[in-house]
N, C-alpha and C positions, 0 to 999 in steps of 0.2 A: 542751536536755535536757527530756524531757517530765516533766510531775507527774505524782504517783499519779494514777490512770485507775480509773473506777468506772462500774455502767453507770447512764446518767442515765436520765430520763425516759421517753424513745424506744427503749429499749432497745439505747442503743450502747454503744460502750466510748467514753468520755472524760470531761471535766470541765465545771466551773464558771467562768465569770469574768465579772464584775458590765460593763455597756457603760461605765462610765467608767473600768475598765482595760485593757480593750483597745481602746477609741478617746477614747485621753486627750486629744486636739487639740479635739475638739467638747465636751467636758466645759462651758465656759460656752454654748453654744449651747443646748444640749437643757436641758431642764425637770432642775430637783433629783431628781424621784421615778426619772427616766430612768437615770441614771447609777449606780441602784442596781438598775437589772433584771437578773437574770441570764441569762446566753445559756449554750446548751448547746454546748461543742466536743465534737463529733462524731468518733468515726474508722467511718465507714461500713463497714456490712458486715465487721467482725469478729465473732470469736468465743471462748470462753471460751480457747480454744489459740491462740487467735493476736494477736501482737502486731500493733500500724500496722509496714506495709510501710516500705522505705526511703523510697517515694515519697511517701506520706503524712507522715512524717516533715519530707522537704524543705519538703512544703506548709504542714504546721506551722509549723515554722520562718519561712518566707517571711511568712504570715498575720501573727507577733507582732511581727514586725520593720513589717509595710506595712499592719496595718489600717487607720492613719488615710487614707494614701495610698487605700486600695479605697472606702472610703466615701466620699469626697471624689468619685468618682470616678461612684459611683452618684449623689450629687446633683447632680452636675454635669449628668449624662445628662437625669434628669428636667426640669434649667431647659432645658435645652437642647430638648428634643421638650415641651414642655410644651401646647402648643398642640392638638398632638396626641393626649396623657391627656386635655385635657380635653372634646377635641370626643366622645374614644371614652366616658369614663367619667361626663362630666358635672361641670357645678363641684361643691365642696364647697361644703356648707349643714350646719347643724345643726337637725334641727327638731324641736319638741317635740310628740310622741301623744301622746293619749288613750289609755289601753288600756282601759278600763274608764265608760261613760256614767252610770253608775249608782254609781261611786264616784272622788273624788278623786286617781286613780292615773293620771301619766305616766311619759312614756322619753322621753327623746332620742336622735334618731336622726342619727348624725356619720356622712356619707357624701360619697364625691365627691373630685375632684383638684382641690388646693387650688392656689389662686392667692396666689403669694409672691414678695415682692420680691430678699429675696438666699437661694441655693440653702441654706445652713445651714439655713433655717426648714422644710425639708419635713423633717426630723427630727422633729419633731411631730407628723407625720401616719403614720406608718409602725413598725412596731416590730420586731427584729431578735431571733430568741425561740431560732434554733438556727445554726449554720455547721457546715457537712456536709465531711470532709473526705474524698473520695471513695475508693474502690476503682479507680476509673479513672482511668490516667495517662497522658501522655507523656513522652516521655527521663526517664523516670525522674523524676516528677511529677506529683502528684495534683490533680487539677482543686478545686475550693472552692467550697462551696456556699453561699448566705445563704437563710432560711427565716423567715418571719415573716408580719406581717398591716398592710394597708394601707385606709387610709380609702377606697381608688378601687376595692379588689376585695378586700371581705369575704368571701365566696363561692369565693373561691378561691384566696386568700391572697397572696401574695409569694414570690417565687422570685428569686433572682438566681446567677449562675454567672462563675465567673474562672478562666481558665488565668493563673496566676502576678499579676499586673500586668494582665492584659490582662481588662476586661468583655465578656463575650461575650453574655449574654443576662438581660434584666429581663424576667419575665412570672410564671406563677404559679407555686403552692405547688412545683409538678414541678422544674421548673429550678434549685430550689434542693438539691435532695433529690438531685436527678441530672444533677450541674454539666454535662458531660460533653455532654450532651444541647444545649447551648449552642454546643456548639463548630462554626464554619463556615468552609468554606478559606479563604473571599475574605471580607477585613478591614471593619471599618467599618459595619457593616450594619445596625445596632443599628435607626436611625431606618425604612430602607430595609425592614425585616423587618417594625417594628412597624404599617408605613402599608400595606404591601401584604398584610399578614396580615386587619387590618381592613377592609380596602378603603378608607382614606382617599387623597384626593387631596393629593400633597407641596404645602405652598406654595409653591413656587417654580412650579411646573404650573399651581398654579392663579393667582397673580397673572397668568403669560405669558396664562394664557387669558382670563383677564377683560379682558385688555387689545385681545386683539384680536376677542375680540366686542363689546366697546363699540363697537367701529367703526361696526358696522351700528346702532346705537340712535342715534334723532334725539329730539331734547328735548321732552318734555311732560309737562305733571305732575312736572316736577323738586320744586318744594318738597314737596309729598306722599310722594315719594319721600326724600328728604332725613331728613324728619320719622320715618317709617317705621324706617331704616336708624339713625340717632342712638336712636332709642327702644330698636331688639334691641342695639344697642353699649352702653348704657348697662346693660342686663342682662346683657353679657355673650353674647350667645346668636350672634354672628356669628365663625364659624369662621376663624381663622389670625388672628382682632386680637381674642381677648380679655382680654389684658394684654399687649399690642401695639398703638403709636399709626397709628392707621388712613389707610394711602396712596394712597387709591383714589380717581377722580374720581366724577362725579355720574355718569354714562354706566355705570361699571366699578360701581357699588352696586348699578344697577339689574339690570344682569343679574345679578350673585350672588343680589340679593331675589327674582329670578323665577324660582331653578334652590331655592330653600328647597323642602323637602318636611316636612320633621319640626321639632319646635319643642317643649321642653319645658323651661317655667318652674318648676322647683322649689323653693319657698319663697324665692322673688324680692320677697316682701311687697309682690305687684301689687294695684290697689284697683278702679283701671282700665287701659283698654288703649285706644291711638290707632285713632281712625276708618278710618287710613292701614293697618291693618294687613289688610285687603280686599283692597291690589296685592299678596300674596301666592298669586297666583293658581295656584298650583301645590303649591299646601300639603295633603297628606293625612292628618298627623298632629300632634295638639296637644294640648298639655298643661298645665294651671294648677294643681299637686300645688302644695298647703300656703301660699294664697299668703292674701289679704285683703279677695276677693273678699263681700258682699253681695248682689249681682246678677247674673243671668246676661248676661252679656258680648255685648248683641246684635249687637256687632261683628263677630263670627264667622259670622253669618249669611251674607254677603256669600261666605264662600269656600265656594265650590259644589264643590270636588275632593275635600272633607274627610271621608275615611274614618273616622278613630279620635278619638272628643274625650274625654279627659279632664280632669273638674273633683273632684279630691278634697281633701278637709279646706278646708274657703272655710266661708260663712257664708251661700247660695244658699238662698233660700224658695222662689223657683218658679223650674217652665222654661216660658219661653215658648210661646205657639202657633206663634212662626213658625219652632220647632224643626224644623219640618214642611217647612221650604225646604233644609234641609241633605239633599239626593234619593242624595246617594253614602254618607251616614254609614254604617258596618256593627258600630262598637262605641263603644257613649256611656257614659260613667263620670260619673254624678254622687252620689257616694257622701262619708261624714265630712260631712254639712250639715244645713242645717235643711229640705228639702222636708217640706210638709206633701200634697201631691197633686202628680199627675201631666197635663200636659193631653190632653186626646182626640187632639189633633193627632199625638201620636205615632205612632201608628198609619199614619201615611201613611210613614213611614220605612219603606219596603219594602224595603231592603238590610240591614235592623239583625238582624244576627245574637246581639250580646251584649250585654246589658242590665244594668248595677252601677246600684244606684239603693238600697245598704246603707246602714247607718246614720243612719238620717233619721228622719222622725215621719210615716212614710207608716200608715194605715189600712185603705187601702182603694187599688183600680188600673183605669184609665178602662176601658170594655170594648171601646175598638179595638184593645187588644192583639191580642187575635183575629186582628186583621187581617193581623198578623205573619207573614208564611209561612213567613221564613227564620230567623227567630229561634230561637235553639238553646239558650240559657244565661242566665238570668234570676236573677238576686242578690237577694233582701229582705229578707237578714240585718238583723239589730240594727234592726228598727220594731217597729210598733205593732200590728201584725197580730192580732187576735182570732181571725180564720180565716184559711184560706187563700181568698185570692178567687175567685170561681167563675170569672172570665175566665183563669184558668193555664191550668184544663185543657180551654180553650179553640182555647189556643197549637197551633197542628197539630202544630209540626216543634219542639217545647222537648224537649230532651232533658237538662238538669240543671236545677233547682230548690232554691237556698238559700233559706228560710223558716226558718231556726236562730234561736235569743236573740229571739224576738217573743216575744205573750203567747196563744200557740194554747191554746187547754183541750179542743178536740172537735176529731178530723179529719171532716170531708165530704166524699165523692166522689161527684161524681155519679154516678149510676148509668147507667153504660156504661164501655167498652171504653177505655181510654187507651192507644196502641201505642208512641211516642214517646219517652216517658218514661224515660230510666235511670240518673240519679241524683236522689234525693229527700233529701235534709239537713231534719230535724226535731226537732235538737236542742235544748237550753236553752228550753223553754219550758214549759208549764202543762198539758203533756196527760195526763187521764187514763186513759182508755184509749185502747186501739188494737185493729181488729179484724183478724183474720187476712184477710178477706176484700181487703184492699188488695192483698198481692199477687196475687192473680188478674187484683184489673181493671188494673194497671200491668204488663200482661204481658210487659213487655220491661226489668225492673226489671234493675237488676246492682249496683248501691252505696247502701243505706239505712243511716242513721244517726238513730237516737233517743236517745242517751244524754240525762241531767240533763232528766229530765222529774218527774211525778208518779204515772206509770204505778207499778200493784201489783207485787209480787215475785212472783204466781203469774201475772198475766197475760205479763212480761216472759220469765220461763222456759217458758212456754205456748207464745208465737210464736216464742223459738228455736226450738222442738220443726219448725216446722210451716213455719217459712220456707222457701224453696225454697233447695237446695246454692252452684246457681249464683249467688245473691246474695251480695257483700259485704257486711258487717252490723257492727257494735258491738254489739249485745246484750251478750254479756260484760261491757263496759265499763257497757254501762245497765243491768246487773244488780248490778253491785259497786256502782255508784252508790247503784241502791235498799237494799241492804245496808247498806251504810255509813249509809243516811238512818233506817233504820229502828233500826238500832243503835244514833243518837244519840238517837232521840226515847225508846228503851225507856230509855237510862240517863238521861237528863233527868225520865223519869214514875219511875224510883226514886229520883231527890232529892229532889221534888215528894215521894212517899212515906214518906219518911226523914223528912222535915221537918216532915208534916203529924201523924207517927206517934209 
């Protein structure tokens, strides 16, 4: 029998029921605060006239009698392809920002497919927030939706979908919403769906294949290699054993370490990193996000194929000159650190299209930037900047420029033609005025932003007046800003008033 029906949240017709009575069997697994969440029962796609169909009803019914059964059912799934979440989505880490350099303010950021010993513990990482009980049936039964938010895909939430008993599909927010959508002729495919959707290779393919390309590898440099392989297993970073104990001979490591292309340590609390990590000679993308670093890791030097280096949130005062030997780099993130300067040597990086080099104590920028041809997108947010440096508009081929949260007070342009140029970010800083004439000589402008400056309320409505159409703009927003700034200083000079009167 169904209970009174009201419409919830989402505007359906159904009810309420807290997760620890309708999945009373986890009830000691899941945290106290859990079993008091509420979940929305769902009857999809009705209307003020219309009741749940008989089929809807069956699925009802089924749901109260087998929740524990369908959940049991999702976690099983997840221990089971676990390898696979987490080579696609990355471990879980919890790491704690900065939002704010100038004041004592963080967040922690919970992301990632956790690694857990018995499937009851992924209850903690996922939350179950609606059950969709569909419009769409067969023999006379309604598919069943789950909808909720997971630590491995914030972004796009949790979806999961059930014909009666049977799971047919984990993936996102949609699949839950539109069980239906799950449904596939030929059985079992859960894993098969989720490896070929991503393009992961099945272990089972890949152990076969490591084993018969070891064939061809003859022994050298094994302990380097050993060393190498023990070090990414200890972090977790080697795909099909990373909570899985590792079967592979010395032969079968070496070729998985020379098929690596991508590599990203996310608050793996690295300090340093093995000399050995150079026989990844195949490696084009890397990453050292939130780890423990001091120094710039001149062990990376060594791999010449490396397109993409990311170093964000470390403790990095300089980059070296032999930055200059990485000849394929085309985007360097060294942003969240202490750089106080940049060396000249950069400049030889003729592939570097995209420069983050935010949040640091940078001043000032070497002038081989120039020598940049390909470089397109240049980051300086959150420094030190007084000005902007005359080697930007240098850059031939830069066409975005973040210079926002520095302490600019006067723009400078040189006096000529910049064609390139078309985004300018100039926000949060100290300017007082601006002259119309900037967009003439940024002739090719399309997205400016000046909001949270020191600019007047007549100059700020002046240059809307006179900006060109085709530019995107904030003005608006840096007019309510000046507004608002000026309104508090006027009632602050009539306290000041009040009190001296």
């Amino acid at each position: 029998m169904l209970p009174e029906l009201e419409y919830t949240d989402t505007d359906e017709l159904g009810y309420y029921l807290t997760f620890g009575e309708l999945f009373s069997a986890f009830n000691s697994h899941a945290k106290k605060d859990k079993n008091k969440n509420l979940i929305e029962i769902n009857f999809s796609f009705t209307d003020e006239d219309t009741a749940p169909s008989e089929a809807q009803k069956n699925a009802h019914e089924f749901l109260l009698k087998h929740a524990n059964e369908m959940l049991a059912q999702i976690l099983q799934y997840l221990k089971q392809d676990e390898e696979y979440f987490m080579e696609f989505y990355g471990i879980y880490n919890e790491i704690t920002q900065c939002i704010s350099s100038t004041e004592d303010r963080t967040y922690t950021n919970k992301e990632g497919f956790p690694i857990v010993d018995k499937y009851e513990d992924y209850l903690n990482y996922f939350e179950i927030s609606s059950i969709n009980i569909s419009d769409s049936e067969e023999d006379d039964f309604a598919f069943i939706g789950f909808t909720g938010s997971s630590s491995w895909d914030s972004e796009h939430g949790l979806g999961i979908s059930f014909y009666k008993s049977e799971l047919l599909h984990v993936g996102d927010w949609d699949y839950g919403r539109h069980p239906s959508w799950g449904k596939n002729d030929k059985k079992n495919l859960l894993t098969n769906y989720f490896t070929d959707f991503h393009l992961l290779e099945p272990l089972t393919s890949l152990k076969s294949r490591l084993a018969n390309s070891a064939k061809n590898i003859t022994s050298e440099n094994d302990a380097s290699y050993k060393e190498l392989f023990d070090w990414l297993l200890k972090h977790k970073m080697i795909y099909g054993y990373r909570n899985t104990t590792c079967d592979l001979n010395v032969s079968e490591k070496r070729v998985l370490l020379n098929e690596i292309k991508e590599l990203s340590f996310y608050g793996n609390k690295i300090s340093l990193i093995p000399e050995s990590i150079g026989l990844l000679e195949n490696l084009t993308s890397l990453s050292f996000s939130f780890n423990k670093m001091k120094t710039f890791p001149l062990q990376i030097i060594q791999l010449k194929k490396l397109k993409e280096l990311v170093i964000i949130g470390n403790e990095i005062e300089n980059i070296p000159s032999k930055i200059k030997e990485l000849v394929n780099l085309k985007s360097l993130r060294v942003n969240q650190s202490k750089l106080q300067n940049i060396p000249e040597e950069i400049g030889l990086l003729s592939k570097l299209n995209y420069l983050d080099i935010s949040s640091n104590q940078l001043t000032d920028l070497p002038n081989s930037l120039s020598h940049l041809k390909e470089l397109k997108n240049l980051d300086l947010s959150y420094n030190l900047h007084t000005e902007i440096p005359s080697v930007v508009f240098n850059i031939q081929n830069l066409k975005e420029l973040d210079i926002s949260s520095n302490q600019l007070t006067n723009i400078t342009i040189p006096d000529t033609q910049i064609n390139a140029l078309e985004k300018l970010y100039l926000g949060f800083n100290q300017i007082v005025k601006l002259s119309e004439s900037l967009f003439s000589q940024i002739s090719n402008l399309k997205h400016f932003k000046i909001a949270v400056n020191r600019i007047s309320l007549e100059n700020l409505e002046y240059l809307k007046n006179v900006i060109p159409s085709e530019i995107d703009h904030d003005f608006d927003s840096a007019i309510s800003c000046a507004q608002d700034s000026l309104s508090r200083e006027n009632e602050n000079t009539n306290k000041w008033w009040k009190f001296w009167n």
